[in-house]
N, C-alpha and C positions, 0 to 999 in steps of 0.2 A: 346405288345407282345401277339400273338395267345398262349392261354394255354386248354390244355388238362388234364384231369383227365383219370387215369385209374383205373380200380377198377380190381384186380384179387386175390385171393387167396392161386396161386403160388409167393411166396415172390421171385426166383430168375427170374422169368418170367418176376414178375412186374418191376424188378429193370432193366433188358436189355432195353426191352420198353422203362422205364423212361432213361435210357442214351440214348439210341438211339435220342429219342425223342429231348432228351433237347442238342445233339449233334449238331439236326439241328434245333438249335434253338427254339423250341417253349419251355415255361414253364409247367414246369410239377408237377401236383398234383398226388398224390397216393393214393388208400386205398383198404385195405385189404377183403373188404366185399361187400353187400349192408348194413349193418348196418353206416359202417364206411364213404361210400360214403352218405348215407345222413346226417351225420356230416359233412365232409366236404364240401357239398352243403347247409349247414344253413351260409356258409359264404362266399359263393365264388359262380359264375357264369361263368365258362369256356365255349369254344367257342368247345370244342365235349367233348364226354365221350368215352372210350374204356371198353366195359364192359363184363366180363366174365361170359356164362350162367351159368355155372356151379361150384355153390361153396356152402362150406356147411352152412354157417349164413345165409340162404336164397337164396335161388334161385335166378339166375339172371333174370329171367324173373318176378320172385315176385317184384325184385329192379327196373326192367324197368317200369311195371303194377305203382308201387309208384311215381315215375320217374315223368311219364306222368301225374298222377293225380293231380301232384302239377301245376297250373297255373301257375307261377313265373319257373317253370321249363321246360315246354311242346316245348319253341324256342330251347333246346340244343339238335344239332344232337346226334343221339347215333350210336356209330357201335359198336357192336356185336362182342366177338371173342368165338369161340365154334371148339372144338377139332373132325377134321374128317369134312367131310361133314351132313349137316342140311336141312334134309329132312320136321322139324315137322313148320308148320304153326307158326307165332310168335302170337300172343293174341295182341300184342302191334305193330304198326308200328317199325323202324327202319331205319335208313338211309345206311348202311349197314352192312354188313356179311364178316369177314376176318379166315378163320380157322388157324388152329392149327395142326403140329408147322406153325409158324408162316414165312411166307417170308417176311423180311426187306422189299425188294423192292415194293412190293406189300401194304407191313404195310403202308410205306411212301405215297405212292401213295393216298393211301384211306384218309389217315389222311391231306394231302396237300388238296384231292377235299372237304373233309367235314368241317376241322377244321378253318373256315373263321369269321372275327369280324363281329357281328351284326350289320346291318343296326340301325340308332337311331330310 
């Protein structure tokens, strides 16, 4: 089963997500931070992240910059969700960009093209 992590600090946002998500079938991890999503990646290896830039235990983009500097972590796509349009340069690659609020259909969409099992 393709699983995704989402990391947001809106708790009802994350929770629609995570139905949504796990509606159409993929398994879904959650967490409330970047603090929190790098506990839950000391045990688990999902096939995308959904990450929110903006939240207050650390900037998402602090948590992407961490993200990436983990070898053992650098293969998991990440998409981005950031409220309004994102003009500023990211410091960090990403796979992509979904704003805020958020469109279901468009959510699915990105998550269907990024969220794929690794080649061995």
């Amino acid at each position: 089963m393709t699983q995704v992590l989402v990391v947001d600090d809106e708790l009802v946002i994350r929770e629609i997500i995570a139905t949504v998500l796990r509606d159409e079938g993929y398994d879904v991890l959650e967490a409330s931070g970047g603090r929190q999503m790098v506990e839950v990646l000391a045990t688990a290896h999902p096939h995308l992240i959904l990450l929110d830039l903006m939240m207050p235990d650390g900037d998402g983009q602090n948590a992407l910059h961490e993200l990436r500097s983990e070898p053992s972590l650098r293969d998991i796509p990440v998409v981005v969700m950031t409220a309004g349009r994102w003009s500023q340069p990211l410091a960090t690659p990403v796979a992509g960009i979904v704003t805020k609020p958020l469109d279901i259909g468009d959510l699915l969409t990105t998550v269907a093209r990024f969220a794929r099992p690794l080649a061995p």
